[in-house]
C-alpha positions, 0 to 999 in steps of 0.5 A, a space after each residue: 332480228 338478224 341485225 341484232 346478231 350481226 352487231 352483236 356479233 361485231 361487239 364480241 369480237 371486239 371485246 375479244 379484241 382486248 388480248 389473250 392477257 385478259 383470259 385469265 381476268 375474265 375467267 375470274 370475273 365469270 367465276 363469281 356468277 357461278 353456282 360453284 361460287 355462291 355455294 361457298 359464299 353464301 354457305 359462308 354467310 349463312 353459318 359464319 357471318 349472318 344467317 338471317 342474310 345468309 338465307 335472304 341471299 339465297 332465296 335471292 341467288 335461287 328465284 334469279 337462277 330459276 328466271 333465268 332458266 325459264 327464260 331461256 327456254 322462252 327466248 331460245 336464242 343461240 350463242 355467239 360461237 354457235 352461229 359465229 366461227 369467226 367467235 373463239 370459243 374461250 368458255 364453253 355453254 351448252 343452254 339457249 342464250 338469252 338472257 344472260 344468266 351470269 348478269 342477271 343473277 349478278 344483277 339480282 344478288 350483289 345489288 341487294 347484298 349492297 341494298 342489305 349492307 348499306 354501305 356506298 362502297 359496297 353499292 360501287 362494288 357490286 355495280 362494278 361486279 355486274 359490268 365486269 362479270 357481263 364483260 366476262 361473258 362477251 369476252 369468252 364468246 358465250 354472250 351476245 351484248 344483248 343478252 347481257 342487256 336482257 340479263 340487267 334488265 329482268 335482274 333489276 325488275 326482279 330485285 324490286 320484286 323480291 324487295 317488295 315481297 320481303 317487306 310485304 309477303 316475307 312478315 305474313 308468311 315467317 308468322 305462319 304455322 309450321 305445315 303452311 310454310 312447308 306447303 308453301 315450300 311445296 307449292 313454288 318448288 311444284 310452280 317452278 317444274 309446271 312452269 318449265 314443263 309448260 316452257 319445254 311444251 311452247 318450243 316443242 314444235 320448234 326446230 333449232 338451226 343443226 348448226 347450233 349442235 355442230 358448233 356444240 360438237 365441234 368443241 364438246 367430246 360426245 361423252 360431254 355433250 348437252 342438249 340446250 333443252 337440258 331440263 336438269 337446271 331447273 329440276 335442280 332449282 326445285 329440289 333446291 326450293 323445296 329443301 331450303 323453303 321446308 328446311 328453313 321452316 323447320 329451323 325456326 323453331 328448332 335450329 335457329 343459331 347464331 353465326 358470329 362466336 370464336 373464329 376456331 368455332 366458325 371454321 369449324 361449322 363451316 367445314 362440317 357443313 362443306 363436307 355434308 353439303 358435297 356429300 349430298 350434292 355431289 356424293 350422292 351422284 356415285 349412288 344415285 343412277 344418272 341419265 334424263 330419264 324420268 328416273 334420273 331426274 327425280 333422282 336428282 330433284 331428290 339429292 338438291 332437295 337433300 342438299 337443301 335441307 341439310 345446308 338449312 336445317 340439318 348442318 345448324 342441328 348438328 353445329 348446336 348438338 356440337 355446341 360449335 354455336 350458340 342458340 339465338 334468342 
């Protein structure tokens, strides 16, 4: 496993090796893997452009984040700047490795968004997507050429997966009564908190090298230090599934609407639906109380969980109240 490290190591300052004129690139190409970006690109999607796309983007965006979580805490490998000084610390990450979330996400959403749109073009640009946003990795010293890899490799699987379940499973369950699409919403928000509490119990015993946190405090201000066994991505995650899984339920028979209409309309929605997505998803860390206590955490399953709902249910209620959509048919 330590040659692994070593070569990898070698292929990061190699990429590192392209110049300070890269920085500003790669830093763009890392930006479009982040939760940041998708939130306003696929919140644009949902309630401007497609909302049935909009939605299957999202399921998507959501099942990569939480594989790539768990994963993480399976693998618990470091970084390279955690075990190479000789890495310069360009970006900054505080979870475990591998697999690469950025390339495992990017190898799950832009190829379907290509599979969805079938046009050839959007097929080579999203490949190009994933090879660049992986490259932005190792050039900012976070990745390992192997935990891109990785990152490919369950991206690729779990697209086949999500594309197979959207033709099988997706039909049988948007026929299903009210209370069992909620339940159902229940139930993956609750496998995907026992499945990280059961990833969190198999590396308990498990002690990480000091020099891992060393190298985290040598570039983090104690006041902005995380621990890599943070759980809070995947609480997040959770609340997300149950807000989204019971807000699209709800929408289907009560706010179903349509996402084309006068351009003035749909910058309209989109800002309304901005404005209530950060006051829940970042207004609501002024109120509620922080911290990885048990309160903290179910706090903040509580706000993503809002987020969800309102990003879903709540945002196309009030763009129909508004008459700023036409409901569809």
């Amino acid at each position: 496993m330590q040659s692994i490290f070593e070569w990898g190591t070698r292929v990061v300052l190699a990429v590192q090796g392209l110049g300070a004129w890269a920085l500003v690139p790669m830093k763009l190409f890392s930006f479009l893997g982040t939760e940041e970006f998708f939130l306003v690109l696929i919140t644009l999607l949902y309630w401007c452009v497609s909302a049935p796309l909009g939605i299957r983007l999202t399921i998507a965006l959501l099942a990569a984040d939480t594989t790539s979580g768990l994963l993480k805490l399976a693998f618990h490998t470091p970084r390279p700047f955690w075990t190479e000084a000789r890495v310069e610390v360009r970006a900054v990450e505080t979870s475990y490795g591998m697999p690469s979330g950025h390339a495992l996400i990017a190898s799950t959403v832009w190829p379907y968004l290509a599979y969805r749109l079938r046009r050839a073009w959007v097929w080579v640009a999203a490949i190009a997507l994933v090879l660049l946003i992986s490259l932005s990795r190792m050039y900012l010293g976070v990745h390992f050429p192997h935990d891109v890899i990785t990152g490919w490799l369950f991206g690729a699987l779990l697209l086949a997966l999500y594309i197979w379940a959207e033709r099988t499973i997706a039909p049988r369950l948007a026929k299903a009564s009210l209370a069992r699409q909620v339940l159902v919403a229940v139930a993956a928000s609750a496998l995907v908190l026992l499945l990280g509490a059961l990833a969190f119990m198999a590396i308990a015993n498990v002690v990480d090298p000091p020099a891992w946190m060393e190298a985290l405090r040598r570039v983090l201000p104690p006041e902005d230090l995380v621990l890599p066994r943070d759980p809070s991505g995947l609480i997040s995650d959770a609340g997300l599934i149950l807000g989204m899984g019971t807000g699209l339920a709800l929408a289907q028979r009560s706010a179903r609407f349509e996402a084309g209409g006068a351009l003035w309309k749909r910058a309209l929605r989109y800002l309304i639906g901005l404005v209530g997505v950060l006051l829940f998803w970042r207004g609501l860390t002024f109120v509620f109380p922080g911290g990885m206590d048990g309160l903290g955490m179910m706090l903040r399953y509580v706000r993503y969980a809002l987020t969800g709902l309102w990003a879903v249910y709540l945002a196309p209620l009030v763009f129909l109240k508004l008459k700023l959509a036409e409901r569809a048919a």
